[in-house]
C-alpha positions in Angstrom: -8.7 -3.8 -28.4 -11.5 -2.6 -30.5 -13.9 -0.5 -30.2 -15.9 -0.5 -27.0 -19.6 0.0 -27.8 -23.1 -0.4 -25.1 -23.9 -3.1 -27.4 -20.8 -5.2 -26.4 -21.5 -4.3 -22.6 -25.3 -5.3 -23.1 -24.4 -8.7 -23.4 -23.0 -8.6 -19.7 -25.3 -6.5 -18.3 -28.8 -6.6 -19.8 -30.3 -3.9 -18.5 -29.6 -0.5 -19.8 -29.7 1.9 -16.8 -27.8 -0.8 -14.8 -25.6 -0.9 -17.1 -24.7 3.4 -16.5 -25.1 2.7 -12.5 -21.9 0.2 -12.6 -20.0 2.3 -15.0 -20.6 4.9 -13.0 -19.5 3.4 -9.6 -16.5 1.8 -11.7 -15.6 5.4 -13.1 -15.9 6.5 -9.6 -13.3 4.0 -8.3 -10.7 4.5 -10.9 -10.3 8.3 -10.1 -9.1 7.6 -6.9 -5.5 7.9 -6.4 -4.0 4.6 -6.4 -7.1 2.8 -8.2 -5.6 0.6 -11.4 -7.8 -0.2 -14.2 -8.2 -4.1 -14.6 -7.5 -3.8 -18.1 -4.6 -2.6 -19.4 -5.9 0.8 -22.0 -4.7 4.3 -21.7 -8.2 5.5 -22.0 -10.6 8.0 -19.8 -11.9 6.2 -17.0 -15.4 6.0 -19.0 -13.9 4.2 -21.6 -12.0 1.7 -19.1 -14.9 0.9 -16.8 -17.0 -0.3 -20.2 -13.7 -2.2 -21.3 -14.1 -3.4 -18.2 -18.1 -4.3 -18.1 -17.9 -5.7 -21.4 -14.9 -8.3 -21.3 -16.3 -9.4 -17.7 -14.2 -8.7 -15.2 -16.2 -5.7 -13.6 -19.8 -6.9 -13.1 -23.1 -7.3 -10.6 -22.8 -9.9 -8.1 -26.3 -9.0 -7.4 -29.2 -9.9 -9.5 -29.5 -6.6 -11.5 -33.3 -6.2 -11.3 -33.0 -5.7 -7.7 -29.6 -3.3 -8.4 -32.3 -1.2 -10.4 -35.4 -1.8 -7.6 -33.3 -0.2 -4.8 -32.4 2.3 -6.6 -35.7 3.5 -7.7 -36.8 3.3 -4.2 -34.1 5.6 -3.0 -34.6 8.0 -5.7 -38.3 8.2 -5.1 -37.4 9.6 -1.7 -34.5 11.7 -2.6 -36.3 14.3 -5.1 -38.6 16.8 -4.5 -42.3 16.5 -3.8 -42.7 17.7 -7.6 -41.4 14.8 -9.1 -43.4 12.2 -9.3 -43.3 7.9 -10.5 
């Protein structure tokens, strides 16, 4: 396979920092012991989870603006007082 680039991943997921969030949780899942990658690469996890993302087969079943709401509103009362939105 080519090159993965954020571009290609874009096209699946729109949204930018949604786009980190499920990478993230995907990289998360395939460095626990036993977790397969759904495409076959013999890549770092980071570069499997956005093979992943941007073929399709790892994705939101959520609509992603509320993915990114929730998470907003659980950061906003995570941090400290000093940060502010």
């Amino acid at each position: 396979m080519a090159r993965v680039t954020v571009e290609d991943c874009l096209e699946k997921v729109p949204n930018r920092f949604a786009l980190v969030r499920l990478a993230s949780e995907r990289v998360r899942e395939l460095a626990r012991p036993g977790m397969t990658p759904l495409v076959k690469c013999k890549n770092k996890h980071a570069v499997t989870a956005l093979r992943e993302i941007a073929i399709g087969v790892v994705r939101y079943e959520e609509d992603v603006n509320e993915v990114v709401r929730a998470y907003s509103e659980e950061m906003k009362y995570s941090l400290p007082q000093h940060f502010t939105f």
